[in-house]
N, C-alpha and C positions, 0 to 999 in steps of 0.2 A: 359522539361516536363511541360505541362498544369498543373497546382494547383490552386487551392482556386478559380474553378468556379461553384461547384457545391451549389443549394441552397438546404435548409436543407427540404421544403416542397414540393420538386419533389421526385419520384418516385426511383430514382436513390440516393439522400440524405437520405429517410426513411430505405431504405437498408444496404446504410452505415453507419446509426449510430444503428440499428439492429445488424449489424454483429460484429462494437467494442464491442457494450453493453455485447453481448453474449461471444466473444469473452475473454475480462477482466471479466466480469463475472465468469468464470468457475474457473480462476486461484483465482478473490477475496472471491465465493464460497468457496472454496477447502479450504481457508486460515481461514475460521470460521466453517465450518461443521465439520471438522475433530476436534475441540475442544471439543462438545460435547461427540465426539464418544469416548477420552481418558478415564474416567474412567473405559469403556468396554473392549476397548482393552489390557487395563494397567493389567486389572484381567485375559486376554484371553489368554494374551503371556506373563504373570507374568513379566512386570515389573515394577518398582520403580517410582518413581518421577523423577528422572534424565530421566528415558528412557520418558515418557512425555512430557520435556521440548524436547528433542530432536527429539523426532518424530513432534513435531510445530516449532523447528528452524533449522534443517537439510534440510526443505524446503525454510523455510526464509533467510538461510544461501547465497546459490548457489542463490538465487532468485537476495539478494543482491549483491553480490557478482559481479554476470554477467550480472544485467538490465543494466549497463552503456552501455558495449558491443553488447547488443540486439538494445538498443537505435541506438547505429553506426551504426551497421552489415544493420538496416533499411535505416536509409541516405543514404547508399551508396550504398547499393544492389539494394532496394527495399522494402518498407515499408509493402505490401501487401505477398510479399513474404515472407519477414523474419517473420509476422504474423502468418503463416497457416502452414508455418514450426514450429515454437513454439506449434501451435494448436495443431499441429499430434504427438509431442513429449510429450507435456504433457499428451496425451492420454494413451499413450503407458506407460510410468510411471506409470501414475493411477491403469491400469491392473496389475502392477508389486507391487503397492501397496498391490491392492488386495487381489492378491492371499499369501501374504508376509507371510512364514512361524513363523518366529520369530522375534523380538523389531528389530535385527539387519536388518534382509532383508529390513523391513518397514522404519528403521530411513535411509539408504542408497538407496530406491525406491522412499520416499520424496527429496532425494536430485536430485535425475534426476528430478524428476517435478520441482523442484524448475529450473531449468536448462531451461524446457518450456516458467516456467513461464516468466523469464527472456525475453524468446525473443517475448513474444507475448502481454505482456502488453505496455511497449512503444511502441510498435509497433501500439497498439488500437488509441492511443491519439493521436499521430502521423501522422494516420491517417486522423483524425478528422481536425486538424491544417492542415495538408498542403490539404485535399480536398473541406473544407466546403469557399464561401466567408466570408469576414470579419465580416459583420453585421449578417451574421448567429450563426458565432463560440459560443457568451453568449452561446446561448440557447442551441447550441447542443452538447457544456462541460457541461453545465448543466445539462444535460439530461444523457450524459454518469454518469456525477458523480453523482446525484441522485439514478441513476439506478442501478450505480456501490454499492453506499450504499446498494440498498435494496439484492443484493446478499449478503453483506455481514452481514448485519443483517438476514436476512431469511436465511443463513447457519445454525445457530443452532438448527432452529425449524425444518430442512429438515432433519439435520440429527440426533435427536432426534427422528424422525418419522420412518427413515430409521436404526436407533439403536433397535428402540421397532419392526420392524414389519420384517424387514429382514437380521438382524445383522450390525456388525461393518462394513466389509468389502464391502457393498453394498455403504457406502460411500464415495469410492473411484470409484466403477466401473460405477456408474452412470455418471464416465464423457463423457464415452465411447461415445453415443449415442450423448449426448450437444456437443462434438467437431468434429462428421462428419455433421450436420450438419454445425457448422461454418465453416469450411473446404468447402464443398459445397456452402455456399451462398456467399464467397468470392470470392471462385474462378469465381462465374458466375456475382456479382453486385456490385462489389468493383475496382475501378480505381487501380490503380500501380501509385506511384507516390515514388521520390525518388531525393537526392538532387544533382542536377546539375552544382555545382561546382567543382573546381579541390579536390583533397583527395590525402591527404600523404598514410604512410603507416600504418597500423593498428599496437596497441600501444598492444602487446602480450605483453612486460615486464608488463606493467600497470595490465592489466589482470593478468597474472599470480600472482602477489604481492595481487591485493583484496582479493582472496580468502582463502589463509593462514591467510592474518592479521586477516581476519574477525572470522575464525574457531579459532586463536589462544584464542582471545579476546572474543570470546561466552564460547570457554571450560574451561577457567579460570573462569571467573566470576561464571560458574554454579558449579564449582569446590570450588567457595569461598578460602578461605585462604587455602585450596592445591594446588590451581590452580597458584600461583604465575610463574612456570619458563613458564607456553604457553600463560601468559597475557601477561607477560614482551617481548616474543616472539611475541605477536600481535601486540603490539606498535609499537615494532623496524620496523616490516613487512609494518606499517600501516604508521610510517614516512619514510620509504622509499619509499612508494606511492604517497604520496604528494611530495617527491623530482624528482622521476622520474615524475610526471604530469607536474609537472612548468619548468622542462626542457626542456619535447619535445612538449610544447606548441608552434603548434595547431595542430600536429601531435597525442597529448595525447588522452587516452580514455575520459577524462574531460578536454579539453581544457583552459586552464584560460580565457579564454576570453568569456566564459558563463559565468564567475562572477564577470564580471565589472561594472555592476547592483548591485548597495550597496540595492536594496529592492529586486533582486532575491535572493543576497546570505543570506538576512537577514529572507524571507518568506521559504529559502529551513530550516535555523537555526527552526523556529517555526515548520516546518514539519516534522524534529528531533524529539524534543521533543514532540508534541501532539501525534505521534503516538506510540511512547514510553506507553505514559501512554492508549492508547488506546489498542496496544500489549498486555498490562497487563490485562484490562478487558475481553476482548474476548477471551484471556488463562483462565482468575480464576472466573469468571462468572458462567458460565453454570457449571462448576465441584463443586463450591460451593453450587448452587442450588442443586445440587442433593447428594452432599455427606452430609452437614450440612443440609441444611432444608426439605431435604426428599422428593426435586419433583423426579418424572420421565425424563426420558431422551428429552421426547415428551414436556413436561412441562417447565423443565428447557430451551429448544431451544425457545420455544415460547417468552422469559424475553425480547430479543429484537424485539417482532413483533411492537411496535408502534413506535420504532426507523425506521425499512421498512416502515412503510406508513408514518411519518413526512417526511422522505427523498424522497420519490416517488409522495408527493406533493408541496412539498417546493425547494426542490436545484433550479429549474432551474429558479423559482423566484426569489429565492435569487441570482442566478450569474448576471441575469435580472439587482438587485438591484444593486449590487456592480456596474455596469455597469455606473449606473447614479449617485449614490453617494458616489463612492469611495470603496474599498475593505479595508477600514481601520477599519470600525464601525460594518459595518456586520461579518467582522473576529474576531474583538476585542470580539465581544457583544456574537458570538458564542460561541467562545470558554470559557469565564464564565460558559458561560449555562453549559455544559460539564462539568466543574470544579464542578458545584452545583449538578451536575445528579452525577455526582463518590462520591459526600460527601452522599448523600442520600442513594445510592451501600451501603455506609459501614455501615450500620444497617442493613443488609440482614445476616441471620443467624439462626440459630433454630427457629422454629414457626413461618420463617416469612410466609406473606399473600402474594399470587400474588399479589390483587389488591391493598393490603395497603400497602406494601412495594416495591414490582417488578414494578409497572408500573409505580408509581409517578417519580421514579429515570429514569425508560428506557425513558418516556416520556422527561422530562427535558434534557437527555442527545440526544433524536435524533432532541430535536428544536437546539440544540447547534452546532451539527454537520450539520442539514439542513442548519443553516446559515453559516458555516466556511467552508466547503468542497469546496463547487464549486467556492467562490471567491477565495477562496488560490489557487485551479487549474488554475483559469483565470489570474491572478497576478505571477504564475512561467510562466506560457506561452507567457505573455504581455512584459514580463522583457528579456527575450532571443528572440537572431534572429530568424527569422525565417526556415534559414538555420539550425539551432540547435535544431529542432525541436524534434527530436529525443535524441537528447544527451541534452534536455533541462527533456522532460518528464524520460530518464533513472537516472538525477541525483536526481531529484525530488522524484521517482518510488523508486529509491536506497537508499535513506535517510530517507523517511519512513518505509521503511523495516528493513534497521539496525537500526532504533529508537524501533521499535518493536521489534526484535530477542537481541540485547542488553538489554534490560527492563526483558523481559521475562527470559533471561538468570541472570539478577543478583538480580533480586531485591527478588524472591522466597528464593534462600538461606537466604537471609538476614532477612527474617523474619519467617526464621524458618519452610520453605514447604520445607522438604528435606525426603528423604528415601521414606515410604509408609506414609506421612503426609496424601495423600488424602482419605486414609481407618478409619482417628481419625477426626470427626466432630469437635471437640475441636479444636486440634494442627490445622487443617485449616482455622477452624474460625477466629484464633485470626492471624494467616498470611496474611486470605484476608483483615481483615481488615484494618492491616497496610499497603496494599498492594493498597489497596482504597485513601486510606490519602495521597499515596506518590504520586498517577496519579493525583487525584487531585491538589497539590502543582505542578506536573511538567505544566500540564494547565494553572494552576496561570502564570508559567512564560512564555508559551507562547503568552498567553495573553498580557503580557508587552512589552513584545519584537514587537509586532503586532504593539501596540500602538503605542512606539516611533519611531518604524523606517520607518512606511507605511504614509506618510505624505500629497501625492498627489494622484490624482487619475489616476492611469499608467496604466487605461483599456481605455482611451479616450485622450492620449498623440498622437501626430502626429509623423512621422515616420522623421527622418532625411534624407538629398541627399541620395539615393542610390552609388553615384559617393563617397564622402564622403572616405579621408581614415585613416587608425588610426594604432598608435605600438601594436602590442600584446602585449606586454608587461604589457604598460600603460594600455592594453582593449579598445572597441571598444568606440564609442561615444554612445548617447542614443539607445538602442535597435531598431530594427525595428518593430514599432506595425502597425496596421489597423488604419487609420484615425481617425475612426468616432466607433469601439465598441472593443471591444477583448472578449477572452474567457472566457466565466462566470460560 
């Protein structure tokens, strides 16, 4: 299979990074628009704060759960393919969202999309990596990732627009229309590409084990102290995952030998955590905004508009930067930023100002992620083969996800958003704002982790022999990167 010849200012390149953007867009949409629309629906189909959290991690669940497997099913199928099959599934969910009669249709309609989502976001990046040349990749993960930001910032304001003028459910169905065209311009301007080496057999035990450990370990934690026997169930589930992976390494759904890079497994460790506490904003943000300080729906989604245009001017600069001086200071110095933007979040509360309160913080937090996003994309991609390209973006894709749906699921209880918390201004207020403090400190630490462990610049590292060979066991020797630039 021809790869990595296309350059990213032909004709053919504009298309393709067109179709990821749009693509990963719809599912990183869908993963922020629908937060606004929960306190409408929560009054629409009466329910609680449990059914809230679940209607945002029933999607994130199956999402996590199965992107490792979307990753594969792309390597080995066909990465264009297993894309637009993701596309057309998560459509069809959306519709099913839609029309969702009650908490239950809708939190079980989010789990099939999450199902899409699975197979169509590695599958974006994936793309990217095995089609674009080497010295193109910086700029056009940076581009996806900038871009992929501003859907996910412009979620809240869309569907707060789409809550005030056409109801809840129109933010689901509007995916309709955004996934035939992706559907359409792949099929017609997007390459096939997919990896041509030999392949075992697909790791069905492995799969099967993600998605209990992860359900056990989400309904516990939202359960707080009732939840003890399906936590304890998540564990056992969750380390029998990791014993069956290390076994049937390279057969496994996570290979061991995607983590023989002590700075991918240590950048995937920081993309845990940051998105954790990021999870938590983009759940208690907008519902805060409008149940405590009294915006509108339209209003409160607007809080991350200047997060969308720092990320729509900045990422692809910044992967640019990391490119030339390392992805250690630009991540480091990001993700601060982010840490200081969620300390300033937590004054947000009755009387607050958009201007004097909302923007100083959304501002500060989208230069933070302008800078961190697109080097940590280009440093998990830099640090795996390139054969792993797929199962490099699904483990990455997966760890952010369960960073998110994990946070979300336990840290509400604990601070007391439990029941109908999001109908008392009060009982909310004083939850988000512990709830601010803690994303903050989780920042903090990835921050550190960034520092000590990112030490060289592994986006401008030379590729070792191809011929070259190595135990699985031990992992392989240095990754295979591009010469001369990696993804930024």
């Amino acid at each position: 299979m021809d790869t990595g010849h296309i350059r990213l200012a032909s004709g053919t390149g504009r298309w393709v990074l067109l179709t990821t953007v749009l693509g990963s867009g719809i599912a990183t949409l869908d993963g922020t628009v629908v937060n606004v629309a929960l306190p409408a629906l929560g009054r629409d189909l009466h329910a609680g704060m449990s059914g809230l959290q679940w209607t945002v991690n029933a999607y994130t669940l199956t999402m996590a759960s199965l992107i490792l497997l979307g990753g594969s099913l792309g390597d080995r199928l066909g990465r264009r393919k297993i894309f637009v099959v993701g596309v057309a599934w998560f459509a069809l969910a959306s519709a099913l969202c839609g029309l969702a009669p009650n908490i239950t249709v809708l939190v079980l309609a989010r789990a099939l999309q999450g199902v899409g989502g699975a197979l169509l976001i590695p599958g974006s990046l994936a793309i990217i990596q095995a089609s674009f040349v080497p010295d193109d990749r910086p700029r056009a993960v940076g581009a996806w990732s900038g871009l992929g930001g501003v859907a996910a910032a412009v979620g809240p304001l869309l569907g707060g627009w789409l809550v005030e003028t056409a109801g809840w459910r129109w933010v689901f169905l509007l995916n309709l229309p955004l996934a035939a065209v992706v559907v359409g311009v792949a099929a017609r301007h997007v390459p096939e590409t997919r990896d041509a080496g030999p392949h075992g057999r697909f790791d069905v035990l492995g799969t099967v084990l993600a998605a209990p450990a992860l359900a056990g370990l989400t309904y516990g934690l939202i359960l707080a102290g009732d939840g003890l026997l399906p936590l304890a169930a998540g564990l056992v589930l969750a380390a029998c995952f990791v014993v069956v992976e290390t076994r049937r390494s390279p057969d496994a759904l996570v290979p061991v030998g995607v983590f023989a890079s002590r700075v991918f497994t240590a950048v995937n460790i920081v993309t845990l955590v940051m998105y954790a506490a990021m999870g938590l904003v983009f759940f208690l943000l907008v519902v805060q905004l409008q149940v405590s300080a009294g915006f509108s729906p339209i209003a409160a989604g607007s809080a991350m508009l200047p997060v969308t245009i720092l990320m729509l001017l900045l990422s692809a600069r910044a992967g640019e930067l990391a490119r030339r001086v390392g992805p250690r200071l630009p991540m480091t110095i990001g993700i601060l930023l982010c840490a200081a933007g969620l300390l300033l979040m937590s004054r947000i509360g009755p009387g607050s100002s958009y201007l004097a309160d909302v923007v100083p913080a959304a501002v500060v937090f989208g230069l933070g992620l302008s800078a961190a996003v697109a080097p940590l994309t280009a440093t998990v991609l830099a640090t795996a083969q390139e054969r792993y390209a797929g199962v490099a973006s699904g483990v990455n894709n997966a760890l952010a996800r369960t960073g998110g749906l994990l946070a979300v699921a336990a840290v509400p209880p604990l601070v007391g958003l439990t029941g109908e918390a999001y109908d008392s201004p009060v009982a909310f207020t004083r939850g988000f704002h512990t709830s601010m403090l803690v994303s903050a400190a989780m920042m903090a630490v990835a921050a550190a982790v960034t520092f000590v462990t990112i030490r060289t610049n592994v986006l401008t590292a030379t590729p070792p022999p191809a011929s070259r060979s190595h135990c699985s066991v031990d992992g392989p020797p240095l990754e295979r990167r591009p010469p001369t630039a990696s993804r930024g």
